[in-house]
C-alpha positions, -999 to 999 in steps of 0.1 A, spaced: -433 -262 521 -399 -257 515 -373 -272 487 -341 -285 509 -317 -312 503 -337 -333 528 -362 -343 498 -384 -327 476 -411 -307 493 -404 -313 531 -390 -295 558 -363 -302 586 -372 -313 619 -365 -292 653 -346 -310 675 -371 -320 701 -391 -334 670 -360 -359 660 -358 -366 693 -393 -380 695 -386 -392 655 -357 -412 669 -375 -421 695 -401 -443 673 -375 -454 657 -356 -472 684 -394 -485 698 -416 -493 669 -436 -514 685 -446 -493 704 -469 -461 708 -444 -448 736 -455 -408 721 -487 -412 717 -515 -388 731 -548 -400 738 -580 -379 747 -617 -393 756 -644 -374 747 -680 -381 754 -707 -375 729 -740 -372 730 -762 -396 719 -772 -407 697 -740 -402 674 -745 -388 643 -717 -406 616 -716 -374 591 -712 -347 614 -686 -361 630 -670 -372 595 -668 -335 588 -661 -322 622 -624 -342 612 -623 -331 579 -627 -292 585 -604 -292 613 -577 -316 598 -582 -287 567 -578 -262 592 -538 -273 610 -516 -284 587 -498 -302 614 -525 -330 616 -519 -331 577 -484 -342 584 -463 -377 579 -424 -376 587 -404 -404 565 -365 -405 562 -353 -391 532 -315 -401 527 -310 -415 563 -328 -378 577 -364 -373 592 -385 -351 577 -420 -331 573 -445 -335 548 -472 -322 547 -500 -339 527 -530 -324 512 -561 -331 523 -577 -351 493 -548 -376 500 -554 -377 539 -575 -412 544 -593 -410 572 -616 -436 594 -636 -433 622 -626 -473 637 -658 -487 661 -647 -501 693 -661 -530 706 -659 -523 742 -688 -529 770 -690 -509 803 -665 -533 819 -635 -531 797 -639 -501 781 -606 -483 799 -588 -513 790 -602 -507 753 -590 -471 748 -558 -476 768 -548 -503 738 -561 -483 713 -544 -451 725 -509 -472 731 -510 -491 693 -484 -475 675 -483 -451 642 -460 -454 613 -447 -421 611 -443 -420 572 -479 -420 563 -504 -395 573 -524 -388 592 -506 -400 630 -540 -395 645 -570 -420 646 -607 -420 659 -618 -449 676 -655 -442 685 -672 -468 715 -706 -471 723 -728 -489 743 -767 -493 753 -758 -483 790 -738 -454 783 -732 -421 766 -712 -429 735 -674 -424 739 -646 -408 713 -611 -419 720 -588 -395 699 -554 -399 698 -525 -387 683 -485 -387 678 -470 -364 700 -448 -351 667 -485 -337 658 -497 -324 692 -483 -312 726 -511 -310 754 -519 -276 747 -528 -284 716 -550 -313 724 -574 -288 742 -577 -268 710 -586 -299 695 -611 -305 723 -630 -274 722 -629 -277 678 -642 -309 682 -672 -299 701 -679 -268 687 -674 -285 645 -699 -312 661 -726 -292 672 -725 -269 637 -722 -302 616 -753 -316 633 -776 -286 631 
């Protein structure tokens, strides 16, 4: 990271990123740049693997390490290290019925954009069906190309984790 007169140990944003900054800042209710992604897992799901499948990729892109508070007035970057990143796997209560509904409110609950990490995993599963993963993310974090990175780490950090 770089020293600038933004704060200690962060970095500017591009443009496009204060954009979507101000953007959560005019809405904050809301989670109007949010990306969501729904994976299905096979079953059943195994809690460690995919504990670590998070951790080693969240190790591996910085960007998913990052939080972006004001400093003076000004967004910012900061990256945080990954012993400070505290990180949850939420369990969704959600039966074949409602499940869209489920991940759609998940997806669209907003992130507060000073406190790392702006993704979550909300994980859904039922007797009838193949366990579901809802990831999402702040766009500041992710574009789409990125999410099918994330996608194909996901898998592939999942099936090494549970051999």
């Amino acid at each position: 990271m770089m020293m600038n007169d933004a704060g200690p140990a962060s970095q500017r944003l591009s443009p496009g990123e204060a954009a979507l900054w101000l953007l959560q800042q005019v809405a904050p209710g809301q989670g109007i740049a949010n990306l969501g992604m729904r994976i299905q897992l096979p079953a059943p799901v195994r809690w460690w693997p995919l504990h670590e499948t998070m951790s080693w990729i969240m190790a591996r892109h910085t960007a998913l390490r990052s939080c972006f508070p004001a400093w003076e007035g000004l967004p910012t970057r900061v990256v945080r290290p990954l012993e400070e990143i505290d990180f949850a796997i939420d369990v969704l209560d959600a039966g074949p019925d409602d499940l869209d509904e489920a991940l759609r409110e998940y997806a669209a609950r907003p992130f507060d954009l000073g406190r790392a990490p702006l993704l979550r995993l909300g994980l859904s599963q039922g007797e009838s069906r193949p366990p579901v993963l809802c990831l999402v993310l702040h766009h500041l974090i992710c574009d789409g190309a990125g999410l099918g990175v994330l996608f194909s780490e996901i898998e592939q950090g999942y099936a090494a984790f549970s051999r």
